[in-house]
C-alpha positions as CSV (number, residue, x, y, z in Angstrom):
1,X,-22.5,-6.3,-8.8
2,X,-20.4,-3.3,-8.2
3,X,-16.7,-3.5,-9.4
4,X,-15.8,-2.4,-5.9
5,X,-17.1,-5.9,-4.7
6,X,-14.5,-7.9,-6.8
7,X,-11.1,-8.1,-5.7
8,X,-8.5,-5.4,-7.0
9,X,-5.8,-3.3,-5.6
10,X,-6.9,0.3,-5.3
11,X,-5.2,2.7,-7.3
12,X,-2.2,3.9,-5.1
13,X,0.5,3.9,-7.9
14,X,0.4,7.3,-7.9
15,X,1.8,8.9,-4.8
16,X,-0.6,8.6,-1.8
17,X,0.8,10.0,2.0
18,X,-1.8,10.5,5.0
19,X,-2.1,12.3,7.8
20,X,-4.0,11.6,11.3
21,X,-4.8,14.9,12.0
22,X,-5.9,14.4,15.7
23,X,-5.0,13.0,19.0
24,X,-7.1,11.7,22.2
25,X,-6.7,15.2,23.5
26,X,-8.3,17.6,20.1
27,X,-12.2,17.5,21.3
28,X,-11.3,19.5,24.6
29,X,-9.5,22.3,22.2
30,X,-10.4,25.9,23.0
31,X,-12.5,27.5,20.0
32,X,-13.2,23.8,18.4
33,X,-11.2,21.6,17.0
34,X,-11.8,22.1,13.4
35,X,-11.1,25.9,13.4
36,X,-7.9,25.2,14.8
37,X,-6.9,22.5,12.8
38,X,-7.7,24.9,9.1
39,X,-4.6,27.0,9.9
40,X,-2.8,23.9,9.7
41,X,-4.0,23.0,6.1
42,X,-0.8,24.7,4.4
43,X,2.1,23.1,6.2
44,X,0.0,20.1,5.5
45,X,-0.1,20.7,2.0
46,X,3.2,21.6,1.5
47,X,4.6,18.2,2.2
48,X,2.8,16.1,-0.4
49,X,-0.3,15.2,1.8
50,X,-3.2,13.6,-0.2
51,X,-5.2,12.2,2.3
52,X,-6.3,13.9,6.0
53,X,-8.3,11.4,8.9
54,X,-10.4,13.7,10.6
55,X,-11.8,12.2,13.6
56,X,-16.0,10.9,14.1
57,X,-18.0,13.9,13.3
58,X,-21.3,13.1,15.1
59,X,-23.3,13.6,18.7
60,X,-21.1,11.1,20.9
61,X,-21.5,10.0,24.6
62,X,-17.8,11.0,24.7
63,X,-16.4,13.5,24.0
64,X,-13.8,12.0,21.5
65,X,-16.5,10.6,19.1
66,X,-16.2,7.0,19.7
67,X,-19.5,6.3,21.6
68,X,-21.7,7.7,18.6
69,X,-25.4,8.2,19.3
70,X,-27.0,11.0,17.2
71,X,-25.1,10.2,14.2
72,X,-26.7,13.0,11.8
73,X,-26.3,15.6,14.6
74,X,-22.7,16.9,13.6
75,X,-23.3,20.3,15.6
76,X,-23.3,18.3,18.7
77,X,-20.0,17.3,18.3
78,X,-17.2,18.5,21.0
79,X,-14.6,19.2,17.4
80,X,-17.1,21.8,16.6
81,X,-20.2,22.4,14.1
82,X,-21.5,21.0,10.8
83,X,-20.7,24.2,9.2
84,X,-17.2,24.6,10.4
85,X,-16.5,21.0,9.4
86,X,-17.8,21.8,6.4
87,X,-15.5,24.7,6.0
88,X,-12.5,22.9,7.1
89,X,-13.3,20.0,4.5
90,X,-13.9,22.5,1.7
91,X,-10.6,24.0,2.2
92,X,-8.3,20.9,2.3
93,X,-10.2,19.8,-1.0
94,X,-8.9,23.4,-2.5
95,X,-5.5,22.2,-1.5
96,X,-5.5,18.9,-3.3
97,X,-6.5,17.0,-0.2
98,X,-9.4,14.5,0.1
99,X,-11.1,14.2,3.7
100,X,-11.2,10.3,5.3
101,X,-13.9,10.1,8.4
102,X,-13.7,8.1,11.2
103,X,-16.9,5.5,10.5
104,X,-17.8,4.4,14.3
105,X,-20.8,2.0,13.5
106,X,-20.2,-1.5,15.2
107,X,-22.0,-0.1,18.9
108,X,-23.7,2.9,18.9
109,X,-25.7,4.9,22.3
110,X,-28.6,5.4,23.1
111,X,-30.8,7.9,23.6
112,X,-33.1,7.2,26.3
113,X,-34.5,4.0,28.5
114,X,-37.7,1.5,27.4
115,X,-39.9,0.7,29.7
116,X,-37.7,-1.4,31.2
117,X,-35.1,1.0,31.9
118,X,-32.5,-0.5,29.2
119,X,-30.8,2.2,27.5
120,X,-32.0,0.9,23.8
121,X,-34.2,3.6,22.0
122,X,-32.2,5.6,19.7
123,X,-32.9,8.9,17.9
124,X,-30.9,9.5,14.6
125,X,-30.8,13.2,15.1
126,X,-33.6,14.1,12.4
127,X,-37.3,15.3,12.2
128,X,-38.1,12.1,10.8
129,X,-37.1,8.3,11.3
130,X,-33.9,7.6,10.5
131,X,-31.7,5.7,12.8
132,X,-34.7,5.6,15.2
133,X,-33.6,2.3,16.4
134,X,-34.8,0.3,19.4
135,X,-34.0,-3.1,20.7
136,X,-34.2,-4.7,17.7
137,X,-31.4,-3.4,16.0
138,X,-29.1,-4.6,18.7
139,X,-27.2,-7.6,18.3
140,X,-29.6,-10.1,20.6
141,X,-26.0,-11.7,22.0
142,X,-25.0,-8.3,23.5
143,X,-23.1,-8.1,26.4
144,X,-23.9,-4.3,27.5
145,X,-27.4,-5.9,29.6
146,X,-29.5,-3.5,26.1
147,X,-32.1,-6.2,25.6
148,X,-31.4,-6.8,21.9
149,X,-32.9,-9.0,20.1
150,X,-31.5,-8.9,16.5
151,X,-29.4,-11.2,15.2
152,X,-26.5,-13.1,16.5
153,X,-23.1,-9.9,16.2
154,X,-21.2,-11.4,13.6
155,X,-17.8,-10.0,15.0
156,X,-15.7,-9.5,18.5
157,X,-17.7,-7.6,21.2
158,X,-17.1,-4.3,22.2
159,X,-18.5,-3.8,25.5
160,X,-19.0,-0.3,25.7
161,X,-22.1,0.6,24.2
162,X,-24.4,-1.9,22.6
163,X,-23.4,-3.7,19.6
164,X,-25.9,-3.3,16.2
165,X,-27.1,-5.7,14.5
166,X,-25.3,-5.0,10.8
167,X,-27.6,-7.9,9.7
168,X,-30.5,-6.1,9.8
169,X,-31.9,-4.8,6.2
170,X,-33.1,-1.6,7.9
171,X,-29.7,-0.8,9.3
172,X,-27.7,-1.2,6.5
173,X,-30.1,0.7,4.6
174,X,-30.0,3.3,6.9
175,X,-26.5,3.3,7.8
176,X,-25.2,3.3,4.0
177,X,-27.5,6.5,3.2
178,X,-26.2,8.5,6.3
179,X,-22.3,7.4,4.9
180,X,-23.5,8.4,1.5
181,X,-25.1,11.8,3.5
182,X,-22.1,12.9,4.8
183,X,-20.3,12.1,1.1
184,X,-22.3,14.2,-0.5
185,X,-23.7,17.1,2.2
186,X,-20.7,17.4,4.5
187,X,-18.0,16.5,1.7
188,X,-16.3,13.5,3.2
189,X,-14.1,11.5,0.1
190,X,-13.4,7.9,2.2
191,X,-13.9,6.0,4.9
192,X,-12.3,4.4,8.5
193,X,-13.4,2.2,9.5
194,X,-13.1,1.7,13.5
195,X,-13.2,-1.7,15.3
196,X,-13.8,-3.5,12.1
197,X,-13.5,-6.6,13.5
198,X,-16.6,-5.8,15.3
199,X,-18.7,-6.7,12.3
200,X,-18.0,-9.3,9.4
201,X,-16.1,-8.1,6.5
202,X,-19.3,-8.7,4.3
203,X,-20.6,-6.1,6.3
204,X,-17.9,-3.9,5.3
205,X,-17.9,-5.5,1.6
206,X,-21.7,-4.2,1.5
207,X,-20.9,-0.8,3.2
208,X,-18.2,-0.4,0.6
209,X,-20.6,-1.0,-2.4
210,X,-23.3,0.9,-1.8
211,X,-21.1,3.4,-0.8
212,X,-18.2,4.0,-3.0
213,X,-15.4,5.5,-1.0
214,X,-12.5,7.1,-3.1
215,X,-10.6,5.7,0.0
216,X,-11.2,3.2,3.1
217,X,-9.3,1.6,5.4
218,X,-10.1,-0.7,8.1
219,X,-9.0,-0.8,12.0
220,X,-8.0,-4.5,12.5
221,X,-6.0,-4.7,15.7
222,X,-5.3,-7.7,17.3
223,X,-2.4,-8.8,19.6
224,X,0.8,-9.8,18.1
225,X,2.0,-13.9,19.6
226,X,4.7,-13.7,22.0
227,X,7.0,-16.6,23.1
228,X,7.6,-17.3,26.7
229,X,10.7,-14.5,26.6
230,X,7.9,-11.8,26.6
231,X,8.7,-11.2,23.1
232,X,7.0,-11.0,20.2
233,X,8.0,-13.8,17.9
234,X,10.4,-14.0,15.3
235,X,7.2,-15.5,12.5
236,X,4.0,-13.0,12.6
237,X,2.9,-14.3,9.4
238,X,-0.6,-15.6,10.5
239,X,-1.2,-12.2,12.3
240,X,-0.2,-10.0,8.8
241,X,-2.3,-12.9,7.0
242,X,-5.2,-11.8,8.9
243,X,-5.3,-8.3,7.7
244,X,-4.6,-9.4,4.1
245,X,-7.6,-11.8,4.0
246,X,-9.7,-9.2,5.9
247,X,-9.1,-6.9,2.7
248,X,-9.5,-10.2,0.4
249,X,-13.0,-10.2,2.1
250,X,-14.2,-7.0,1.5
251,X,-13.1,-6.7,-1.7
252,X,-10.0,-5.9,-2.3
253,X,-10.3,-1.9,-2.7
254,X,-10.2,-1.5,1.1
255,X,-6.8,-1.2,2.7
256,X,-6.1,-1.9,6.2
257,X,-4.1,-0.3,9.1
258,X,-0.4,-2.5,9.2
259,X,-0.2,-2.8,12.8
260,X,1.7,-6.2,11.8
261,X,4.3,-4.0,10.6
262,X,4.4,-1.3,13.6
263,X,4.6,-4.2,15.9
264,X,7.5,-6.2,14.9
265,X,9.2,-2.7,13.7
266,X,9.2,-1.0,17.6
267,X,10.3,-4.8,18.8
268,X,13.0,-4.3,16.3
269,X,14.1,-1.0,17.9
270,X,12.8,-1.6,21.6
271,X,15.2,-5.1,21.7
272,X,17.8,-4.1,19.7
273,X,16.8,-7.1,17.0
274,X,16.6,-5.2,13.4
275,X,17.3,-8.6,12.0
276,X,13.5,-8.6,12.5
277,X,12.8,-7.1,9.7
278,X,13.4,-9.9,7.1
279,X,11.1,-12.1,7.5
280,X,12.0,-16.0,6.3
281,X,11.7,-15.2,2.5
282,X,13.7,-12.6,2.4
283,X,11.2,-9.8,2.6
284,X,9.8,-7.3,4.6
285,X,8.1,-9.0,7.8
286,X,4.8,-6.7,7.6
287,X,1.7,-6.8,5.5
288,X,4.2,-4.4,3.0
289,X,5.5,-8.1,2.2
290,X,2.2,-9.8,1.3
291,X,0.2,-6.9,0.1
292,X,1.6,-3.3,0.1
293,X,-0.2,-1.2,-2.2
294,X,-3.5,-2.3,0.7
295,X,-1.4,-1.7,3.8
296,X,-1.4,1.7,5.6
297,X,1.5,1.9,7.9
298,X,1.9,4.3,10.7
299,X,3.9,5.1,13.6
300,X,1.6,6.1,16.2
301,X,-1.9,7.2,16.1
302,X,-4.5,8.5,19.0
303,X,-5.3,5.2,20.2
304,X,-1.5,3.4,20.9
305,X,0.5,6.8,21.5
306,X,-1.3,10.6,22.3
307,X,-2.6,10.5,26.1
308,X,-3.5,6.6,25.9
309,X,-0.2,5.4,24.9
310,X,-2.5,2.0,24.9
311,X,1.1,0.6,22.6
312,X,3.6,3.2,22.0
313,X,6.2,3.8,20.1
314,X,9.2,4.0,22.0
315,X,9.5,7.5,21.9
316,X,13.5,7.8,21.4
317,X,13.2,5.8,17.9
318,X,10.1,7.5,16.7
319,X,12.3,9.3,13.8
320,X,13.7,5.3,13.0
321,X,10.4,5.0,12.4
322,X,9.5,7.3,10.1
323,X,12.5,6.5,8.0
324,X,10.8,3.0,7.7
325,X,7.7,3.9,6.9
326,X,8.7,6.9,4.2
327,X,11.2,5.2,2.4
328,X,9.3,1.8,2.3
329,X,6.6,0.5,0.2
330,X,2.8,1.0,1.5
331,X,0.8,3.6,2.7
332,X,2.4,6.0,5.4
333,X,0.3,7.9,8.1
334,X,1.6,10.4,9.4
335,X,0.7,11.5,13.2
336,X,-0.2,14.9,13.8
337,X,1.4,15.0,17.6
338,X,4.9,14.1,16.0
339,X,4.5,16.4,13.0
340,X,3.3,19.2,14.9
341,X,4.1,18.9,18.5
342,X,7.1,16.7,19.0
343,X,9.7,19.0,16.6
344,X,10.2,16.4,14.3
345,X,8.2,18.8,11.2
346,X,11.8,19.0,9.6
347,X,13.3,15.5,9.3
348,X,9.6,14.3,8.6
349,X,9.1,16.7,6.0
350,X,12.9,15.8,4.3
351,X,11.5,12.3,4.6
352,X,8.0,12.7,2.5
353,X,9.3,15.1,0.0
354,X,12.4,12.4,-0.9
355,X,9.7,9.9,-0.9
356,X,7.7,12.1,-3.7
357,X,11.0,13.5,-5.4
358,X,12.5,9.6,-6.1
359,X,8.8,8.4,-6.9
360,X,8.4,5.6,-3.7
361,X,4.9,4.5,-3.9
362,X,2.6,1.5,-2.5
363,X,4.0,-1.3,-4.5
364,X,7.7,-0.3,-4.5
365,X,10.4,-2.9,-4.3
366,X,12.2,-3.5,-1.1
367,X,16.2,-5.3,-1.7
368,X,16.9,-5.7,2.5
369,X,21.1,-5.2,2.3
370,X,21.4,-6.1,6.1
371,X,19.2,-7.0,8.8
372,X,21.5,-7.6,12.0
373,X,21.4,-6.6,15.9
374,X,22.1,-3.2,15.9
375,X,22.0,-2.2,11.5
376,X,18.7,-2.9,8.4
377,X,19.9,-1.0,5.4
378,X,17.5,-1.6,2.2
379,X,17.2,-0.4,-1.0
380,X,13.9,0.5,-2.1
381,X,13.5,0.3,-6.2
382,X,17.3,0.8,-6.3
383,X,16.8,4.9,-6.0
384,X,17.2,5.0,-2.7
385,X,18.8,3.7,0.4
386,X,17.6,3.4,4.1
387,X,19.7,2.6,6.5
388,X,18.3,2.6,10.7
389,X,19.8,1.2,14.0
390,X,22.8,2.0,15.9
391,X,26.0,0.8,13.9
392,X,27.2,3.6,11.9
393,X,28.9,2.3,9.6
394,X,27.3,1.2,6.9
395,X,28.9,2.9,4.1
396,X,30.3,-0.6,2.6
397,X,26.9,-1.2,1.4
398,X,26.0,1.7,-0.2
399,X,27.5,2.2,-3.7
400,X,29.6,5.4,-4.8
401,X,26.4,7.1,-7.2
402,X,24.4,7.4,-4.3
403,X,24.6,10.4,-1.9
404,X,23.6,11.3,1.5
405,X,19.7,13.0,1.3
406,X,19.0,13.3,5.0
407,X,20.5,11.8,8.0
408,X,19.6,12.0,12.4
409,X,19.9,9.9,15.4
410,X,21.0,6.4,14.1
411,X,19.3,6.8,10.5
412,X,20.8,7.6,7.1
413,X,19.1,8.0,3.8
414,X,20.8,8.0,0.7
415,X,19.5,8.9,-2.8
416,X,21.0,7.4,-6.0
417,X,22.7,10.5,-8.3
């Protein structure tokens, strides 16, 4: 059995900082995507960034990526060619930067009609076989009207292209040697996955063995509960539990996206309700207080801010935000639209490089000093102090050895001298 298959935290003791380095919006850019994107690699680099999401990389239906068809045709994609992904990937690796793609494998389109005009023959994008699907490769309880007649889907539907069968030995093989295909001839390091929760986590445990990503994460996104105020509840324990025994399932080297964490942390800011963010143990509320060094947390990302805004951030707090998320322990992922298009490149960059300088990594220890209406100060491994929401005052709880590092709009960060 492969060692990733057992359960272990991956190795993010040593610093690890990401950055989603696209929105909904990057496909329709003028000269491709990934051309623009390389003369963004040193203000990337500059601020500690070890780990760049590039968005899918194959022949899509749409133009973003996420209705995959041809999946070894990469020079059909709207971001730009094989080669000049190629290039782009080669040069973040020569700044210290490994390259995370967007895995979109739970539905996949097809490329033409049977004979009964169901859209379920698919072409992998070679001279030969692979990923030449038909009907039997689709999930037989699909809901897209594709005629499958594979196994029963072993996940939530998604209902916009037909939903593969991730049961069937020829698809895993197949799908596990175009992963390790675009490892080893277009230079991807990890994985993300998207709509994990459209397939089993053994699926993903398998994917991740015969695999071996230096990085993955999943996309587990369900709905927060809400009590009959319209608000989420005070307890999201069952709904963090669920991405820490999705990681538990897949083997523990996975991480997952913290959207636990995002969720109750714009309710915080949204209501006014910081005292949110202790949970009933004393901790932080997120997946950073069951399982940190596997939880990715993040702000926004193309999907619930950029041009969808399917669950934004609200955008006067975004900076609060960050300040969580930097100082805190876990994964951060940083949006490109804030870093690059909002203004906020300063006061983010402060953030990550006090972050790096005082050593904060995954597993860091979080010491919550107040969690009221309107103030959450915390230390985090007693170097330094965070301090969001709109009471100013909060100097009482900060003791004299520690200075002011950064500050903004109803945030404070001090660092212990």
């Amino acid at each position: 059995m492969s060692p990733l298959l057992h359960h272990h935290p991956p190795n993010h003791d040593s610093f690890t900082n990401i950055v989603s380095a696209f929105n909904w919006e990057s496909s329709k850019k003028k000269g491709g995507w990934y051309n623009f994107l390389i003369k963004s690699i040193p203000e990337i680099a500059a601020f500690g960034i070890t780990h760049v999401w590039l968005p899918p990389p194959s022949h899509s239906a749409s133009s973003e990526g996420y209705l995959p068809g041809r999946l070894y045709d990469m020079d059909a994609s709207q971001y730009g060619t094989q080669d000049e992904l190629k290039t782009l990937i080669k040069e973040f690796h020569s700044n210290g930067i490994q390259c995370v793609a967007d895995i979109v494998i739970n539905h996949r389109t097809a490329e033409r009609q049977d004979s009964d005009g169901r859209w379920n023959i698919f072409e992998g994008g070679t001279p030969d076989d692979r990923l030449d699907w038909d009907r039997s490769c689709i999930c037989i309880d699909d809901t897209t009207n594709s005629g499958g007649t594979g196994n029963p889907d072993t996940g939530a539907d998604f209902n916009g292209a037909p939903d593969i069968d991730h049961l069937n030995t020829r698809v895993q093989r197949e799908i596990s040697d175009w992963m390790n295909w675009i490892k080893t001839e277009i230079g991807f390091d990890g994985w993300r996955f998207d709509f994990a929760k459209g397939y089993s986590p053994d699926i993903t445990k398998l994917y991740m063995g015969n695999t071996r990503p230096e990085f993955a994460v999943g996309e587990i996104w369900n709905p927060l509960s809400y009590g009959s105020d319209g608000k989420p509840n005070y307890d999201q324990d069952c709904h963090r539990r669920e991405l820490t025994e999705w990681v538990k399932a897949v083997g523990g080297s996975a991480t997952a996206f913290a959207f636990t964490t995002k969720g109750i942390l714009q309710a915080a800011l949204v209501e006014g309700e910081l005292w949110r963010l202790k949970d009933s143990n004393g901790g932080p509320p997120g997946m950073i207080g069951l399982m940190p060094e596997n939880a990715v947390t993040f702000v926004d990302n193309h999907d619930t801010g950029s041009t969808q805004k399917h669950w934004p951030f609200p955008s006067d707090k975004v900076m609060q935000g960050y300040v969580y998320i930097l100082t805190h322990p876990g994964i951060p992922s940083i949006f490109y639209d804030h870093f690059f298009d909002w203004g906020l490149k300063e006061e983010i960059s402060k953030l990550a490089m006090i972050r790096i300088k005082n050593g904060i990594k995954a597993r860091s220890t979080v010491r919550i000093l107040a969690s009221d209406l309107d103030l959450y100060v915390a230390a985090i491994d007693d170097k330094i102090i965070a301090k969001i929401g709109l009471r100013y005052e909060a100097g009482h709880l900060v003791p004299t050895n520690f200075r002011i590092a950064t500050c903004g709009n109803d945030y404070v960060v001090w660092e212990k001298q």
